[in-house]
C-alpha positions in Angstrom: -44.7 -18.0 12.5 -44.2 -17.0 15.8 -41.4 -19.8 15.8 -39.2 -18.5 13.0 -39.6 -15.1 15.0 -38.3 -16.2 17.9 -35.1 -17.6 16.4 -34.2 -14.4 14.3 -34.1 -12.9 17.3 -31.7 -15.3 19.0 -30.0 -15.7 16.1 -28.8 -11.4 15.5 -28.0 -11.0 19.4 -25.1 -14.2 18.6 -24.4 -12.2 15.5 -23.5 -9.0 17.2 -21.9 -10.8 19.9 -19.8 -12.7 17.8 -18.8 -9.2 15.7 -17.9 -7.6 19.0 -15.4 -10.6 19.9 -14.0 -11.5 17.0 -13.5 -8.2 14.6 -10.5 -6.7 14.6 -11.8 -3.0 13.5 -14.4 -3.1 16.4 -12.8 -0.8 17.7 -13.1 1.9 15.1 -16.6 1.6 15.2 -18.3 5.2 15.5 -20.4 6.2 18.3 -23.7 6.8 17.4 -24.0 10.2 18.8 -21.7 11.5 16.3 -24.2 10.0 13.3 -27.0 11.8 11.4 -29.4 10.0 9.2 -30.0 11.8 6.0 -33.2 10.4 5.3 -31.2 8.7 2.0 -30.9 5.2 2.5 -27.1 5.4 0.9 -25.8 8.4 2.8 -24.9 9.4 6.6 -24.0 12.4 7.8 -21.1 12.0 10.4 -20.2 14.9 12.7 -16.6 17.0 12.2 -15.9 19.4 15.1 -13.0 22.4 15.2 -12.6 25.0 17.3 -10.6 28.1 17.2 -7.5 28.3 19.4 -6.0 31.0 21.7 -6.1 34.2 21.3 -4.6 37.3 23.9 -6.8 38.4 26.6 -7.6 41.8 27.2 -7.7 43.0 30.9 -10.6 45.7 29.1 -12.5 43.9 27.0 -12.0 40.3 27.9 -12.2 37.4 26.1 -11.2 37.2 22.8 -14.3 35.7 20.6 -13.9 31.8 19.4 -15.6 29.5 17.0 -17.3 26.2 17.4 -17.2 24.7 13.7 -19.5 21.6 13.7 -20.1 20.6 10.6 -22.1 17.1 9.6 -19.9 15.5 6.6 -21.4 13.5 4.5 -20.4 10.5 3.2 -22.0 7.9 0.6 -22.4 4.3 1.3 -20.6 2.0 -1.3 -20.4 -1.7 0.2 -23.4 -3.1 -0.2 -23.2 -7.2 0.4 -25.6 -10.2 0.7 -25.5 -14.1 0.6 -29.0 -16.1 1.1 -29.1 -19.7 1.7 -31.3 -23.0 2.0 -31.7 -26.2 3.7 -34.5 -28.2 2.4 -37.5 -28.9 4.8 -36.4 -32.7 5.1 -32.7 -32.7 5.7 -31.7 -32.5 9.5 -35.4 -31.4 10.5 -34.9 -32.4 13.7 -32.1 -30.3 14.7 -33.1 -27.4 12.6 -32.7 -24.8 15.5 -28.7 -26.2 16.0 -28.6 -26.1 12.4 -29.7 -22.6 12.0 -27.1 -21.0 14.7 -24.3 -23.2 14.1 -24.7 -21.7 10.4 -25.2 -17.9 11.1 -22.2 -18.8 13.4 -19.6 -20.2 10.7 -20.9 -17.9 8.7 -20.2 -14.5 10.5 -16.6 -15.7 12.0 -15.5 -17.2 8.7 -16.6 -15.0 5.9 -18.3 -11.8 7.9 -15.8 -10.6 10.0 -12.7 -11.3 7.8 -14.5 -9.5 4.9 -15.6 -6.4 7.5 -11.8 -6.2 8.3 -10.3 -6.3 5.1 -12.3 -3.6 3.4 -11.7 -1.4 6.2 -7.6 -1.9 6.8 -7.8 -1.8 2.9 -10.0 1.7 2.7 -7.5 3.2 5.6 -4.5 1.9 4.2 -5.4 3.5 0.4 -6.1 6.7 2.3 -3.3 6.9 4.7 -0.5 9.4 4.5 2.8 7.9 5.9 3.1 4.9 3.7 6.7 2.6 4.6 7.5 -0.2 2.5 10.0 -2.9 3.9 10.5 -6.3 4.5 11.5 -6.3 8.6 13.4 -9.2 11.2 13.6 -9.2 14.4 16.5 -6.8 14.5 14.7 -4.0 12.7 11.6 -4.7 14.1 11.1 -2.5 17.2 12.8 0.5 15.3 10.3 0.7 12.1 7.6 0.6 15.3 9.5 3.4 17.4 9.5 5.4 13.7 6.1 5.1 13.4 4.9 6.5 16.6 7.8 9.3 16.8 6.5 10.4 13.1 2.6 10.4 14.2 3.8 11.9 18.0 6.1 14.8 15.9 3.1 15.8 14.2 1.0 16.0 17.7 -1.4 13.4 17.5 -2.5 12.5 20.9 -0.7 8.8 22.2 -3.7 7.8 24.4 -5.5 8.0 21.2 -3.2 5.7 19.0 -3.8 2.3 19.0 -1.5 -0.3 16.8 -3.2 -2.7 14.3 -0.1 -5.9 13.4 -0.1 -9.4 12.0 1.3 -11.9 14.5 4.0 -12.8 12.6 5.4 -9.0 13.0 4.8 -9.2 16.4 6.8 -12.4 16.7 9.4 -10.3 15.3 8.9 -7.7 17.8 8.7 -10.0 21.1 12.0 -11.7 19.7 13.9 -8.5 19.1 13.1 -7.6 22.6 14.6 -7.9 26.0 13.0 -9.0 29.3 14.4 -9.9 32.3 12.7 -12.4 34.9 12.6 -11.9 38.2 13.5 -14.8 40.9 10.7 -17.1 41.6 9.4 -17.2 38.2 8.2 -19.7 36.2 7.6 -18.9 33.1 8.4 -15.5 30.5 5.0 -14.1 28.9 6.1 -13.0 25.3 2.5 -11.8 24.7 2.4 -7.9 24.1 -0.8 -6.1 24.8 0.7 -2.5 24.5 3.9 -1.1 23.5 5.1 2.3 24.7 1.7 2.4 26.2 -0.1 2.2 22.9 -2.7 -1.2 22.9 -1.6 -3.7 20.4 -4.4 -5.5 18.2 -3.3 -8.5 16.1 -5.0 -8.7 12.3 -4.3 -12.0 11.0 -2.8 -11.4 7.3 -5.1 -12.9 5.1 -7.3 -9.8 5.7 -4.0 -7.6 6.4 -3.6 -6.1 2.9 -3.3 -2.7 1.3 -6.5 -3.1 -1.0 -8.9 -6.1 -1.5 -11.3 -7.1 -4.2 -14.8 -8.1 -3.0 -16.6 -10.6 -5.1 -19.4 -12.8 -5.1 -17.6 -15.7 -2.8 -16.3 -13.3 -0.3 -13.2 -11.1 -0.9 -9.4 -11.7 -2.4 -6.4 -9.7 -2.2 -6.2 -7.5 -5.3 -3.3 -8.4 -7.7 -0.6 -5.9 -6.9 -1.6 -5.0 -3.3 1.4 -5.6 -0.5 1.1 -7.5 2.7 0.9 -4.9 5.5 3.0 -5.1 8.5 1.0 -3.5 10.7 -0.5 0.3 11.0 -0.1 2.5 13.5 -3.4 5.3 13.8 -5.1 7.5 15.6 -8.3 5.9 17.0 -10.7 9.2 15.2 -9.0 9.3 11.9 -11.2 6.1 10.5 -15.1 6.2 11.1 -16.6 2.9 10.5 -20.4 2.5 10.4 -23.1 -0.2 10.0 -25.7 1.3 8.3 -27.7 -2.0 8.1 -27.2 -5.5 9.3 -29.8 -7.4 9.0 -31.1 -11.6 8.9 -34.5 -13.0 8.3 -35.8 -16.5 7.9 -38.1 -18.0 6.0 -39.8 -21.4 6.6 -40.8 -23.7 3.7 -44.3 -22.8 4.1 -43.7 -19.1 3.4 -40.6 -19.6 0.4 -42.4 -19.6 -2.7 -39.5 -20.6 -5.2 -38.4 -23.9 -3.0 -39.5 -26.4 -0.3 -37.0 -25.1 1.9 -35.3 -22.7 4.8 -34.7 -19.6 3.2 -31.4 -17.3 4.7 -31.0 -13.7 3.9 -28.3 -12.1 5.0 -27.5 -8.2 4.0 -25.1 -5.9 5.3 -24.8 -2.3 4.8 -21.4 -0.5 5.5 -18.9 1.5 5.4 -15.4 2.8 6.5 -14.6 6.5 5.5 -11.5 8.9 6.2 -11.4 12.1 7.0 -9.2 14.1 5.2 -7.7 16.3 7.9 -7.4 13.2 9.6 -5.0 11.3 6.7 -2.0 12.3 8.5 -3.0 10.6 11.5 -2.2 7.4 9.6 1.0 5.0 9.7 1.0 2.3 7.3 4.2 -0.3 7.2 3.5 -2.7 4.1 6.1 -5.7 3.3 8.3 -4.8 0.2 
């Protein structure tokens, strides 16, 4: 026993490490201060501040009064997900501990992680408000960009808090359409863009790039109808992302009851929500 407890817990560190690394949303994650439990194993209360602006002083009576409004939202869990496997007690006994991480491994990078990402570019490109449809080259490339962070600057969200999410194959577009010059002694031209206008650049592959996905019981497809997306352009606090639950345990085949066997479960508990007065923070370009 003491064994299989051992290896969980080498196993979920690589799990966590390998989300931190290789997700694409990561960075949308919500810091725990700013979550509640409710004490309801399918809700979370997440915390929604305003305050009141500026009012005239008065040189007799002083400050004018203002209002801290801190409400704690609360939202309702939805995706639930699971997948258990098992490896019989003779097969590759051996190596079972290479066996065991190798799988968690494959597992998280392949079908984890692009199913985390998918549901949540789906959820905050459903629940966006600037919505752009249009198929883009090289030479129209930079300008849909420049339109997207003009529109979301216009309406005074914060630049240091944007961050662009983009397929590779737009931002091929992008490094084509433009200009660098190299200076003497060089030799070699990077084409890799980290930021643009000062705004950090994450690239989503496209297969879990897509303006609403379907989740099934083999991982998730891209629902029929739903467009390609370009890339979005957001504001880092419009999208709260949290991981109510992740959780693995093993079993060995003295402790399965149904098979002689290794015995997998995997469950994760999450969710990606939206704040409403946070929708027009939100710039989703979708192919045509």
């Amino acid at each position: 026993m003491a064994n299989n407890i051992q290896l969980v817990e080498k196993m979920l560190p690589l799990i966590d490490e390998v989300y931190r690394v290789e997700a694409k949303s990561s960075i949308l994650d919500v810091p725990n201060v700013l979550t509640q439990d409710t004490g309801d194993a399918k809700t979370i209360k997440v915390a929604k501040i305003s305050l009141d602006g500026l009012g005239t002083y008065d040189r007799e009576t002083g400050f004018p009064e203002g209002a801290i409004d801190l409400e704690w939202e609360t939202h309702t869990f939805t995706n639930e997900r699971g997948k258990r496997f098992t490896l019989d007690r003779m097969d590759n006994i051996e190596s079972f501990g290479l066996i065991a991480a190798t799988m968690i491994n494959r597992f998280t990078r392949d079908h984890v992680l692009p199913e985390v990402d998918a549901y949540r570019f789906a959820k905050i490109a459903t629940l966006g408000k600037h919505k752009v449809s249009a198929d883009l080259t090289k030479d129209d490339a930079e300008g849909a960009l420049d339109e997207a962070l003009v529109t979301l600057e216009e309406i005074g969200i914060d630049a240091s808090q944007l961050v662009i999410f983009s397929t590779p194959r737009f931002m091929q577009k992008l490094q084509n359409g433009v200009e660098r010059t190299v200076l003497n002694g060089e030799k070699g031209i990077s084409k890799v863009i980290n930021t643009y206008a000062d705004v950090p650049v994450i690239k989503v592959p496209q297969n879990r790039f897509y303006s609403q996905v379907t989740l099934g019981d083999n991982g998730f497809t891209k629902t029929e109808g739903a467009k390609d997306i370009n890339f979005i352009v957001m504001d880092k606090t419009a999208s709260v992302n949290i991981t109510k639950l992740a959780m693995l345990k093993l079993f060995t085949p003295d402790e399965n009851q149904k098979k002689d066997a290794y015995q997998w479960d995997y469950r994760l508990y999450h969710e990606s929500f939206v704040f409403n007065n946070k929708k027009n923070g939100i710039y989703v370009h979708k192919k045509a």
